[in-house]
C-alpha positions in Angstrom: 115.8 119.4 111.4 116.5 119.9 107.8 116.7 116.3 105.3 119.7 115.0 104.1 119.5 116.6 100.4 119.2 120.0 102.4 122.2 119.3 104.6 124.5 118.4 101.9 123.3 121.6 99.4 124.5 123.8 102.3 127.6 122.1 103.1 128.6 122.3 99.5 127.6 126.2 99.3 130.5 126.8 102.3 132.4 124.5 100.7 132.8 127.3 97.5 133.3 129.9 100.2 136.2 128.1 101.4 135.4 126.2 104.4 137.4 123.2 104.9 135.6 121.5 108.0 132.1 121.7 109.0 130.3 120.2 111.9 126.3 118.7 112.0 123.1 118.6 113.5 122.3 115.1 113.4 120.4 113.3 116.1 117.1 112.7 115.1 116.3 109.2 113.7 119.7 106.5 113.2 118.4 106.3 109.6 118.2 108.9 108.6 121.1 110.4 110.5 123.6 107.7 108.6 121.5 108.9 105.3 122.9 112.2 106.2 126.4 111.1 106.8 126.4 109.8 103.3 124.8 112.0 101.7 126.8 114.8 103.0 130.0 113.1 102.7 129.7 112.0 99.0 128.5 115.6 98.1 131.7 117.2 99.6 134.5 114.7 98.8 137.1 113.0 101.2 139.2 116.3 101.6 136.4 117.9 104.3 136.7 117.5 107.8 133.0 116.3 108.6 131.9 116.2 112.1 128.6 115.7 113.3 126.7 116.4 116.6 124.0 114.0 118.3 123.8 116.1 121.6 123.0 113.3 123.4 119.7 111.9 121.7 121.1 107.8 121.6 121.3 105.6 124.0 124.9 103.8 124.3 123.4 100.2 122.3 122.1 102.7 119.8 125.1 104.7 119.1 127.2 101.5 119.5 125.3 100.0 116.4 124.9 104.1 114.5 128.6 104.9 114.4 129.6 101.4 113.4 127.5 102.0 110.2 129.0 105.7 109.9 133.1 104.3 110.1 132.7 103.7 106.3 132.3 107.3 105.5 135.3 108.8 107.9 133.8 111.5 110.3 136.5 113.2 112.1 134.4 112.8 115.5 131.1 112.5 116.7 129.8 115.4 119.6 128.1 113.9 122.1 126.7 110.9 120.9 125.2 109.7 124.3 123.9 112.0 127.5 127.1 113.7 128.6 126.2 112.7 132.1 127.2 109.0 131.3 131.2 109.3 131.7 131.3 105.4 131.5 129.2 104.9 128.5 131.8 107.0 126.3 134.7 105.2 127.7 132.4 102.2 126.6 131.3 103.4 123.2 135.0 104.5 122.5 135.8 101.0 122.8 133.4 100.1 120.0 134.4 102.7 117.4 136.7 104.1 115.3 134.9 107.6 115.1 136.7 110.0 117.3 134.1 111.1 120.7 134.1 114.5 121.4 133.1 115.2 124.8 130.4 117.8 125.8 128.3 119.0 128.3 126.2 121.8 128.6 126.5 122.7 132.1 128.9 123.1 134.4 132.3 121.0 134.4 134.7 120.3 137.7 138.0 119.5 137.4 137.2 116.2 139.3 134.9 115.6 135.9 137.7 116.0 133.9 140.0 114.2 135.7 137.7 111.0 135.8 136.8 111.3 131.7 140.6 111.1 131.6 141.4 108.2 134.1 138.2 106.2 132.1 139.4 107.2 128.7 136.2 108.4 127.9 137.1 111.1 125.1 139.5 111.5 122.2 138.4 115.8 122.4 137.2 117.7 125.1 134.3 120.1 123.5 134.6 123.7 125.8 132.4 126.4 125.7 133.2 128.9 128.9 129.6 130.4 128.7 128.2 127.0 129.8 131.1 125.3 131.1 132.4 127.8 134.2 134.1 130.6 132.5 137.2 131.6 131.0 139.6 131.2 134.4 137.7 128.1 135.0 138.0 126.8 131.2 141.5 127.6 131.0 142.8 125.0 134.1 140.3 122.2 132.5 142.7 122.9 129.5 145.4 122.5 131.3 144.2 119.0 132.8 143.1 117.8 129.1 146.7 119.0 127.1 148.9 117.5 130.2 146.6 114.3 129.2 147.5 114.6 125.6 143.5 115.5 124.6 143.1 118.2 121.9 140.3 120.6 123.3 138.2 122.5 121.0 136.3 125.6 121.2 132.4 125.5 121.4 129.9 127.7 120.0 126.2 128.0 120.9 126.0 129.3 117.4 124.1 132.4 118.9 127.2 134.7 119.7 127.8 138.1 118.0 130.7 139.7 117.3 132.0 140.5 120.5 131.3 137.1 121.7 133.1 135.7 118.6 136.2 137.6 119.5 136.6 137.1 122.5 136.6 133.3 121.7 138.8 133.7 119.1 141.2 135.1 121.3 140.9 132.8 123.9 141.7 129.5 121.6 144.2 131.4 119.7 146.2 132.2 123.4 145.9 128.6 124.4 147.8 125.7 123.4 145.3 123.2 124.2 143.5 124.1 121.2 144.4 121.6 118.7 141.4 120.7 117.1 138.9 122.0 115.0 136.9 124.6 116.2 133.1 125.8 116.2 131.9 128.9 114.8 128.4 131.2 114.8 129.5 134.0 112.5 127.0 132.4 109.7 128.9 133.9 106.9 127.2 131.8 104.3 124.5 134.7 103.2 126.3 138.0 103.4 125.6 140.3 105.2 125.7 138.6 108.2 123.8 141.4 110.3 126.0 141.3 113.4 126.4 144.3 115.5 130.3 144.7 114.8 131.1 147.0 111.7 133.4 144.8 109.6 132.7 141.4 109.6 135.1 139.0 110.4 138.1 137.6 107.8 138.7 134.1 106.4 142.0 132.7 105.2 142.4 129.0 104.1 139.2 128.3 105.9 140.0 129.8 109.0 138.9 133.0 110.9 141.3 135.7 111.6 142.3 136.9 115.4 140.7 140.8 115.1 143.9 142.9 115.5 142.2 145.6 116.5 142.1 147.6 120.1 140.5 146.2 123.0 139.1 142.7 121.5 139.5 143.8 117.8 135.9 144.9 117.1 
């Protein structure tokens, strides 16, 4: 896991590429994961959309006492901040904070799971990846469950997809409303060339990536 300093250097390089949200690795030690909150936040300024991922690594006293010390810097959510298994520990946990929880679980997800994180009010976003979370068909009616809700669902990435992955994603969140929030990407366009297996590398505008308009799934 990289230090604070390091995390904050690289957040301000994509910062000059144009990226306007950006989502960490934290998880590691309380201290030195609100260090990195700080740290990261004060190098990029209150107009970033900072969220930061725990993938599960506190207990719920822990992250009840961590986020409370994080509220002062404004994360836009926090991934997974206890074991995604505990469904009534984020509904707890929401209780105690202002940070936004995004839920996420690496594995797969039933619609009766969904429908009980929405009846405790576990989650303010519903984290989605198909790959880990039943596929595409499957994905799409847990979407449906979470916008009827009134949850913003966001795409997931297990920052390992190439290009054909990406687009496929891409298309996928950009042909369902449900999407509302921010999502994840794996293109790593911060050191050009990226050395995916697609021949033009994927576009930018305002921070975002473009839908490839291309045949088939655009690559």
């Amino acid at each position: 896991d990289r230090q604070p300093e390091e995390k904050a250097a690289e957040a301000v390089k994509a910062v000059q590429r144009g990226w306007k949200a950006f989502k960490i690795k934290i998880g590691r030690d309380p201290k030195m994961d609100i260090e990195s909150v700080k740290v990261v936040r004060e190098a990029v300024g209150d107009g970033i959309e900072l969220g930061f991922d725990v993938n599960g690594r506190y207990d719920l006293p822990t992250a009840i006492r961590t986020l409370k010390r994080m509220e002062r810097y404004e994360p836009s959510h926090i991934e997974e901040p206890i074991p995604a298994q505990d469904f009534k520990g984020h509904a707890d946990l929401r209780r105690h904070t202002s940070i936004p929880i995004e839920f996420h679980l690496n594995g797969q997800l039933r619609l009766a799971d969904i429908m009980e994180l929405v009846d405790l009010r576990a989650m303010d976003l519903l984290h989605l990846n198909p790959m880990q979370n039943g596929g595409l068909l499957h994905c799409n009616e847990i979407c449906a469950i979470a916008q009827a809700a009134g949850i913003p669902v966001t795409g997931q990435s297990s920052a390992a997809e190439l290009g054909p992955g990406n687009a496929e994603l891409l298309h996928w969140i950009a042909s369902n409303p449900a999407f509302t929030g921010t999502n994840d990407s794996s293109t790593h366009l911060l050191e050009p060339p990226s050395g995916d297996i697609i021949k033009k590398e994927f576009r930018t505008t305002n921070g975002c990536l473009q839908v490839p308009e291309g045949p088939g799934l655009g690559v």
